[in-house]
Z-matrix of the N, CA and C atoms (Angstrom, degrees):
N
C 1 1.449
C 2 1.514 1 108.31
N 3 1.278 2 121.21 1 124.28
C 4 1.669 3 127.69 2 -154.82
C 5 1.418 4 117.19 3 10.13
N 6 1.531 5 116.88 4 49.69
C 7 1.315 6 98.34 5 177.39
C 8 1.396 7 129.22 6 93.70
N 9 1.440 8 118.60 7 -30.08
C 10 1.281 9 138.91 8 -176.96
C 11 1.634 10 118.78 9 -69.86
N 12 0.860 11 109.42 10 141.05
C 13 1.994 12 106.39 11 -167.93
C 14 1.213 13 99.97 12 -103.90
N 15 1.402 14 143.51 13 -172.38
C 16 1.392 15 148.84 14 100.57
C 17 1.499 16 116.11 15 1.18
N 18 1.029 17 93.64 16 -63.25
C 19 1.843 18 108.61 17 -168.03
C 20 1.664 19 104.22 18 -32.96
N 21 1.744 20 82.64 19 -83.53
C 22 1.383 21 110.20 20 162.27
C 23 1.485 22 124.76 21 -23.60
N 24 1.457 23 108.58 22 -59.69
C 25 1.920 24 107.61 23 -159.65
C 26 1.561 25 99.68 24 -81.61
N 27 1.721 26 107.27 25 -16.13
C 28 1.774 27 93.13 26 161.90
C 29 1.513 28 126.91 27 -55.92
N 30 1.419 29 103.31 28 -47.07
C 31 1.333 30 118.38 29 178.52
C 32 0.961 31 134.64 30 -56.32
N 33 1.506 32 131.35 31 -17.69
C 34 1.136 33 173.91 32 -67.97
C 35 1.855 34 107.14 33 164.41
N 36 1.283 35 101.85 34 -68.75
C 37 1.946 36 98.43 35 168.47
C 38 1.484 37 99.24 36 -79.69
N 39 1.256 38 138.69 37 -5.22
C 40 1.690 39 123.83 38 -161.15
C 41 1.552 40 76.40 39 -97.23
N 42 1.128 41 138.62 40 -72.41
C 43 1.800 42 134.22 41 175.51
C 44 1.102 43 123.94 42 -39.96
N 45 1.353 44 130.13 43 -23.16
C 46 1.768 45 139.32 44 -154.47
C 47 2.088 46 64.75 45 -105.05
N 48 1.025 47 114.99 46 -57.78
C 49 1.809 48 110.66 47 -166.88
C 50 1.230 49 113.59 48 -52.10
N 51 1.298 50 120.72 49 -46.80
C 52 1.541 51 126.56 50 168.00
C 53 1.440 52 130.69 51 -65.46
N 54 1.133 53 117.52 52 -50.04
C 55 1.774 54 145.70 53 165.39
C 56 1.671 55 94.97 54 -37.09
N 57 1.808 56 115.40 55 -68.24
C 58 1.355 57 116.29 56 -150.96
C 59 1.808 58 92.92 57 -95.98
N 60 1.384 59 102.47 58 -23.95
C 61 1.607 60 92.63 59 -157.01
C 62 1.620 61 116.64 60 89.63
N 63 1.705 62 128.25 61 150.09
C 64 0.995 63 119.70 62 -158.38
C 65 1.302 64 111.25 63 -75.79
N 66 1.786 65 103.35 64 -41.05
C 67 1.594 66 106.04 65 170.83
C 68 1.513 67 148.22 66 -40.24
N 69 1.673 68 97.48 67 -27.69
C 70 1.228 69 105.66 68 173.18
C 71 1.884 70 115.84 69 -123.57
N 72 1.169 71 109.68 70 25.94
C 73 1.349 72 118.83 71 169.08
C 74 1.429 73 114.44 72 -76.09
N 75 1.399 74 119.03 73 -44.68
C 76 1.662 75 103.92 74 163.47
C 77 1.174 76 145.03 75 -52.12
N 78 1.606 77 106.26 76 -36.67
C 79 1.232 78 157.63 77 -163.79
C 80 2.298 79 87.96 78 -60.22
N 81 1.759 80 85.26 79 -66.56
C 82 1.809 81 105.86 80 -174.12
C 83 1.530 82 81.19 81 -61.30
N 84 1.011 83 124.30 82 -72.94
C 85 1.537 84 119.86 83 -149.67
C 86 1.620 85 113.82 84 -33.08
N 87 1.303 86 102.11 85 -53.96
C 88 1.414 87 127.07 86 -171.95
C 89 1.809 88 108.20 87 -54.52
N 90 1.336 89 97.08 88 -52.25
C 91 1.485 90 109.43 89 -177.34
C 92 1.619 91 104.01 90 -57.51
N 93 1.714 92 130.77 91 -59.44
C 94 1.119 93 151.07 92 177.81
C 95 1.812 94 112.96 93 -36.88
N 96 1.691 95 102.92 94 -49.16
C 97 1.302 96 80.77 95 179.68
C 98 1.651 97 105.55 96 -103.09
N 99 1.328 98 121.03 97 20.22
C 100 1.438 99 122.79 98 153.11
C 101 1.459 100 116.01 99 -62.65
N 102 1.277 101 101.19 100 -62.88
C 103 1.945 102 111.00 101 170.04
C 104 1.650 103 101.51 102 -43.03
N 105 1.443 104 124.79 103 -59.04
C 106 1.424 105 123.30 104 -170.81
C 107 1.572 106 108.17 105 -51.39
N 108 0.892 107 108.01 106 -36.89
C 109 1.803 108 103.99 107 -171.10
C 110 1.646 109 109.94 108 -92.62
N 111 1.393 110 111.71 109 -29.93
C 112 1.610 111 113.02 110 163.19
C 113 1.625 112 105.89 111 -57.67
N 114 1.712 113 115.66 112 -41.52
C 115 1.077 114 113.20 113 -165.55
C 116 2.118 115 103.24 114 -67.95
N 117 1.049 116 98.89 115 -30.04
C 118 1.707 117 114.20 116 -158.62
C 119 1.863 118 95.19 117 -76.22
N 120 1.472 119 115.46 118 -51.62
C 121 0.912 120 112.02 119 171.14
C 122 1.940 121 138.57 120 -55.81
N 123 1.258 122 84.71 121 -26.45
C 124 1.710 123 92.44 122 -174.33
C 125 2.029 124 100.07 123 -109.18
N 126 1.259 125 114.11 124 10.11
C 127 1.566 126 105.45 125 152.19
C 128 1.595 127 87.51 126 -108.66
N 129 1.148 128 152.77 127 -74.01
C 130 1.243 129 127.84 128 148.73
C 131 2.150 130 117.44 129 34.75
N 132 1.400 131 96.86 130 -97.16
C 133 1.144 132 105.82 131 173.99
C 134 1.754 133 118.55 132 -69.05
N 135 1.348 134 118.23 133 -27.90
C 136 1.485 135 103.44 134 160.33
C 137 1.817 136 126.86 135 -79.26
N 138 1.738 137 119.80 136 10.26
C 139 1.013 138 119.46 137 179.77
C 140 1.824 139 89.91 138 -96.20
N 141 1.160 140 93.08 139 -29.62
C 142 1.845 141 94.99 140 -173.40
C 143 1.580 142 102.02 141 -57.09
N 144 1.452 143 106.73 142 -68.88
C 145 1.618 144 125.84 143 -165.20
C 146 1.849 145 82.85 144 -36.14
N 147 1.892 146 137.47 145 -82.73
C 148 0.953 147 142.26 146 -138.94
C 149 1.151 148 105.13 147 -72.47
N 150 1.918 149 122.25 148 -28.45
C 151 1.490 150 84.15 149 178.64
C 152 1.538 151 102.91 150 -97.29
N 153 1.397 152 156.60 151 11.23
C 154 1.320 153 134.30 152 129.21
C 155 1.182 154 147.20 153 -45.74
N 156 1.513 155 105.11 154 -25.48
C 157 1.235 156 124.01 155 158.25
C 158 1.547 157 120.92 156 -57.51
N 159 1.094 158 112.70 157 -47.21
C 160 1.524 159 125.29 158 -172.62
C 161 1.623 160 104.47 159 -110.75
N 162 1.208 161 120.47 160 32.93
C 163 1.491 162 123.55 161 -176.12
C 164 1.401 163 101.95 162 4.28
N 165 1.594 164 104.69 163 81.62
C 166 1.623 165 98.84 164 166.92
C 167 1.889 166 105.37 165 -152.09
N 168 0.955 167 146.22 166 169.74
C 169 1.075 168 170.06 167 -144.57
C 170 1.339 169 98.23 168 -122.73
N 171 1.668 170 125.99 169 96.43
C 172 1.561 171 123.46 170 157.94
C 173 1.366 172 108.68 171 -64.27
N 174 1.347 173 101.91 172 -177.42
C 175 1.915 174 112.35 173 165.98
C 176 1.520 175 84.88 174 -118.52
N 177 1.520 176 91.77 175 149.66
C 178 2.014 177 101.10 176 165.61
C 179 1.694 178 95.95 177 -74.90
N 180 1.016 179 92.84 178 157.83
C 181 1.835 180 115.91 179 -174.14
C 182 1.832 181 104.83 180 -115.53
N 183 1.285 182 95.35 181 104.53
C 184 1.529 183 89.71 182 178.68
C 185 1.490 184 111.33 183 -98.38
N 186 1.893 185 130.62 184 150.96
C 187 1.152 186 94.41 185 -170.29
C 188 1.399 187 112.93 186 -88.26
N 189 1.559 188 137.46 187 55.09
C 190 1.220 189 140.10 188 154.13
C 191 1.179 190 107.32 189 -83.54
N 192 1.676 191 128.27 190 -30.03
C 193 0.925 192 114.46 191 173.19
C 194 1.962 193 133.61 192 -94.52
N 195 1.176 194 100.49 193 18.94
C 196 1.350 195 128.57 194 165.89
C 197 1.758 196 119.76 195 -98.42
N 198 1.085 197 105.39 196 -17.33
C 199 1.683 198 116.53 197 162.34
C 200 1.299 199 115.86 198 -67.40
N 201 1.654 200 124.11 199 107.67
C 202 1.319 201 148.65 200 -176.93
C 203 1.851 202 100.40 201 -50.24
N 204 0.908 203 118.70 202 -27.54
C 205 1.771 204 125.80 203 178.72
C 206 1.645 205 104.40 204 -64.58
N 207 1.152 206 104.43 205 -60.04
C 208 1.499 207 127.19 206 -165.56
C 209 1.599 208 102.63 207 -54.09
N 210 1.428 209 101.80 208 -51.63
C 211 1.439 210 118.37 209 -140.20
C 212 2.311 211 79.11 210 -84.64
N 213 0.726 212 109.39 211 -33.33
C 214 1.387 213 119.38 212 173.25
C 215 1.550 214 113.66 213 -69.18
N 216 1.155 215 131.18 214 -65.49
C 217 1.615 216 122.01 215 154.12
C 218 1.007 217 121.30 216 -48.01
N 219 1.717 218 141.38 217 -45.43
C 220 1.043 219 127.45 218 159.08
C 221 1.932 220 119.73 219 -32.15
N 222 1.262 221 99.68 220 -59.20
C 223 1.792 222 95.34 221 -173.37
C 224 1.624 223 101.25 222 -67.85
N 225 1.027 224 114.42 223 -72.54
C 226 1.436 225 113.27 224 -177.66
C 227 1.865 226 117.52 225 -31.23
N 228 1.072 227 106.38 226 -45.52
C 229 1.712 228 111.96 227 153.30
C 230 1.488 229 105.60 228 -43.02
N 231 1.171 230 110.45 229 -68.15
C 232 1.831 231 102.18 230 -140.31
C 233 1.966 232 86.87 231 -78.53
N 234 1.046 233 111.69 232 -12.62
C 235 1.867 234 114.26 233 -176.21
C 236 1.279 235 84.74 234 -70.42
N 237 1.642 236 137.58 235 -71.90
C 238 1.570 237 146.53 236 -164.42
C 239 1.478 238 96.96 237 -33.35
N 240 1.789 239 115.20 238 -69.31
C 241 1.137 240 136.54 239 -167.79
C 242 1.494 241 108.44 240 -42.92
N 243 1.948 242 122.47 241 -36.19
C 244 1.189 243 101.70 242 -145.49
C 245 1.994 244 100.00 243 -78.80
N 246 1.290 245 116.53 244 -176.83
C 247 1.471 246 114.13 245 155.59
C 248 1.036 247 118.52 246 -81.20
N 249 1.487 248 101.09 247 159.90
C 250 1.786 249 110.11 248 -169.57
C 251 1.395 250 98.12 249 -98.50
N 252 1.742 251 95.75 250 126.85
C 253 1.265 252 101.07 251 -175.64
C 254 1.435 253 119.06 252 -120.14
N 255 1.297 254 129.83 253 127.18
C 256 1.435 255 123.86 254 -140.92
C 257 2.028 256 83.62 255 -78.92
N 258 1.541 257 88.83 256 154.60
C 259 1.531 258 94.16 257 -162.49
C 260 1.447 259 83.71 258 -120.16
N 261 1.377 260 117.15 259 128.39
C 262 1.870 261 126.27 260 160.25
C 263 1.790 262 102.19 261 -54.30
N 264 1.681 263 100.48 262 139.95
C 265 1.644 264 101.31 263 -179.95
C 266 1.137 265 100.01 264 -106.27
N 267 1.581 266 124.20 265 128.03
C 268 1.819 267 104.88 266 -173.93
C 269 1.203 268 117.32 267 -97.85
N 270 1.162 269 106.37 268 48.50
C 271 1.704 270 115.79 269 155.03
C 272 1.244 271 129.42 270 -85.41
């Protein structure tokens, strides 16, 4: 999940624990993945609005495919993949 380890997402609630305090860490939590799903829902509804608009067929977007790594092996793959195609030298 973005990259993030164990390691990491300890470090991460041990600061979110200190920062907010224990009392109101649920409190954030709760609110946080409210925003996440308001957020999920209304790109959600703007993938709907565009592809009716443009009578066309999106792809779902996972975020593996928003990872700068991926998106970099992907091209470099399909470059490996392509045939070698003798290129005219214009000299």
């Amino acid at each position: 999940m973005f990259g993030i380890g164990i390691p990491e997402m300890l470090v991460i609630v041990v600061v979110a624990a200190l920062v907010f305090g224990p009392e109101k860490l649920p409190m954030f939590a709760r609110e946080t993945g409210r925003m996440l799903r308001q957020l999920r829902a209304i790109a959600d509804k703007a993938r709907e609005d565009i592809s009716s608009e443009l009578n066309i067929e999106l792809p779902e977007i996972a975020l593996a495919d928003l990872d700068p790594r991926q998106v970099v092996r992907k091209h470099i793959a399909d470059v490996l993949n392509e045939e070698d195609v003798p290129r005219h030298d214009p000299a």
